[in-house]
N, C-alpha and C positions, 0 to 999 in steps of 0.2 A: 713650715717654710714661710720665706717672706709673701706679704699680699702686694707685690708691688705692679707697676704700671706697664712694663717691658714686657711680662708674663700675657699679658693682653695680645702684644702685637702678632698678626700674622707671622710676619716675618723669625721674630724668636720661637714661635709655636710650629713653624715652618725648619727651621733651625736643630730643634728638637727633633723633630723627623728624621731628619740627614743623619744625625749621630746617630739614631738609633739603625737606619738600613748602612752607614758605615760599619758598625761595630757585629751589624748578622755578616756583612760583604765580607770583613777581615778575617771571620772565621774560617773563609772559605781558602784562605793564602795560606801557602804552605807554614809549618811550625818555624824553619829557621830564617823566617821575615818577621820573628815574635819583637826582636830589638831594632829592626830597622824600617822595615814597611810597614805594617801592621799598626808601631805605635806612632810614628809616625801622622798615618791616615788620622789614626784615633786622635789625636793631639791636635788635630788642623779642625777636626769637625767641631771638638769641644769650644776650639778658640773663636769657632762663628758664633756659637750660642751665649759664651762667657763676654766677649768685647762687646756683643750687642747689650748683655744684661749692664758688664760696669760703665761702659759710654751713657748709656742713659741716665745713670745716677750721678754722672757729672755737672758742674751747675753751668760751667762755660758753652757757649755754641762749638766755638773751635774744638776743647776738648771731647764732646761727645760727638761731634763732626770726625776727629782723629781714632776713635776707637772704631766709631764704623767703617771707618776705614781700613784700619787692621781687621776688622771683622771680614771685610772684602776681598783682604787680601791674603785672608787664610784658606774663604772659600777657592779661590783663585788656587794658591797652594792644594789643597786637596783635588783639585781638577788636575790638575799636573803628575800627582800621582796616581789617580783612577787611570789618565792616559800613560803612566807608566807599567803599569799592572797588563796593560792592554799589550804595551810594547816587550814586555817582559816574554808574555806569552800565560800569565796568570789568568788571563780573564779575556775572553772574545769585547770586541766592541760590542756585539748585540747585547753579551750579557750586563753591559756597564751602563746602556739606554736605561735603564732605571733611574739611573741616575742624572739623564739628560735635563729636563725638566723642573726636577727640581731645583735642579744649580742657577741653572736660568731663570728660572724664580725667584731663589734667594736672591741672586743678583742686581735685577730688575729691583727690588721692592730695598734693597740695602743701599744702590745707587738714588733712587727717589726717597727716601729715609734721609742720607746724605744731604741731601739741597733742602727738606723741606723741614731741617730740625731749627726748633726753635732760639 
């Protein structure tokens, strides 16, 4: 694998996490959310980790300013559906607190990431 610079940051190392307790979470939703919720989930976590790693590799301010953004706004997306899982009747809010924390995390550290890219 590449030795690059992104792999460093909290925030992608942070990122990495989320997919991985999304992808134990989705196993937990029933089989017939396999092509709708499930991938779904899966797809928005990957797109936090993925936008953070190619916005970095980009040489413009504005363009890796715009991928964290989209990285922002997938985690955003995936909060939408944890709380639809919840509304669904798939998953209690207490059981979804796991995932409180770290969103807000990523959040925090992607919005300050945002403002303070070179």
């Amino acid at each position: 694998m590449l030795k690059l610079s992104h792999k460093e940051l909290d925030v992608w190392n942070q990122s990495m996490i989320l997919i991985k307790k999304v992808y134990v979470f989705t196993k937990t939703l029933p089989s017939d959310e396999k092509f709708n919720l499930i991938s779904q989930m899966r797809r928005s976590a990957i797109s936090v980790a993925s936008n953070i790693a190619e916005g970095l590799s980009r040489t413009t301010k504005k363009e890796k300013q715009r991928y964290i953004e989209i990285s922002r706004s997938s985690l955003i997306e995936l909060d939408a559906q944890l709380e639809a899982c919840s509304e669904i009747g798939y998953s209690s809010t207490e059981d979804l607190s796991e995932f409180d924390d770290l969103l807000n995390h990523i959040f925090a550290m992607l919005t300050n990431l945002m403002k303070n890219i070179d």
